[in-house]
N, C-alpha and C positions, 0 to 999 in steps of 0.2 A: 231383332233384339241383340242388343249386345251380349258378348261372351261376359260370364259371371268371375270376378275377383274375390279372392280369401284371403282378408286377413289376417295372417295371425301374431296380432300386436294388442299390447295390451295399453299401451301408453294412450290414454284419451287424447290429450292434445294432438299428436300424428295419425289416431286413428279417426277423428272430426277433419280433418286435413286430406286424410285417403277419402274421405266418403264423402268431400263436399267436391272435390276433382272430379270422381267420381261421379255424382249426379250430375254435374256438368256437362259429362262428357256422355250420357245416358248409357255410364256402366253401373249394372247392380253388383253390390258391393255388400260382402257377408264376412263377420267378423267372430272368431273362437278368441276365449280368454284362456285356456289352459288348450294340451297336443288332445285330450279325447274328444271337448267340446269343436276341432277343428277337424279329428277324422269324420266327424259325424256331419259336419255343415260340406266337406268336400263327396261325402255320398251324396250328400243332397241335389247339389248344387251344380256339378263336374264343370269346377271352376276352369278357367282357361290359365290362370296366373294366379300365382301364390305368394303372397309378399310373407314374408319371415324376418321379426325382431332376433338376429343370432342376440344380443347381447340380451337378451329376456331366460332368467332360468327354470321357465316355465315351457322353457320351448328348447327341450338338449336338441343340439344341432344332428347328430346319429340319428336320435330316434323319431326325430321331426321329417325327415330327409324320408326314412325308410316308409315311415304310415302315410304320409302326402305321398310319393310314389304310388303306393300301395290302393289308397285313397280314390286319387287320381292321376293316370299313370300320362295321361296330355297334356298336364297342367307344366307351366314354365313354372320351377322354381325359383324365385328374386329373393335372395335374404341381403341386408345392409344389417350396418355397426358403428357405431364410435370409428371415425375415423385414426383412433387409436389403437384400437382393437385388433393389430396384425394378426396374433391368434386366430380370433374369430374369424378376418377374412380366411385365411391361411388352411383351414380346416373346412370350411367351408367351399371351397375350392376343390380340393381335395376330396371331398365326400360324394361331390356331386351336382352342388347346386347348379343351375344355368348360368347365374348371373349375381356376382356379390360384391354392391356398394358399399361405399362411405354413405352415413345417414345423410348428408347434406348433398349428396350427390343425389341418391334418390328420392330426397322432396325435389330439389330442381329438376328431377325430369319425371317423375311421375304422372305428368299428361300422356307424357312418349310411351311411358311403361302401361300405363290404361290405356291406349288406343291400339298396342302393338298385339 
């Protein structure tokens, strides 16, 4: 079985997007709306990779960084943004992530990000 994906986006459209790659590709795919309902599915779960809306303010980039860590300390963190968003990448960089797209860049490769 394939390693488990989290989530944590709240936007339906990209999160129907993530989970239909996903079943495609026969990864299980598990999704938080708010950072407690996602510490609680990366117990569960001990995702492999961890997709992160930075532009979502449901999801502060510090505190999201620290409890996924915390959560699950294997897990690749992948956060994307508005390709506008130099802050968000910027700081997100900086904090720790693994890996911080432009949104348009990580729909185009999200098969690569599910299989890696």
């Amino acid at each position: 079985m394939a390693a488990t994906v989290l989530m944590m986006v709240r936007d339906l459209m990209l999160r129907s997007r993530i989970e239909g790659v996903a079943d495609a590709l026969g990864v299980p795919a598990v999704a938080a709306a708010t950072l407690d309902i996602a510490r609680v599915r990366a117990a569960e779960s001990a995702p492999a990779v961890i997709f992160v809306d930075l532009s979502d303010s449901h999801f502060p980039l510090a505190e999201s960084l620290r409890e996924m860590r915390a959560a699950a300390p294997a897990a690749r963190l992948i956060g994307f943004a508005s390709h506008v968003d130099l802050k968000a990448f910027k700081a997100a960089r900086e904090a720790g992530f693994d890996l911080v797209l432009s949104r348009s860049e990580f729909t185009a490769r999200l098969p690569e990000l599910l299989k890696a």
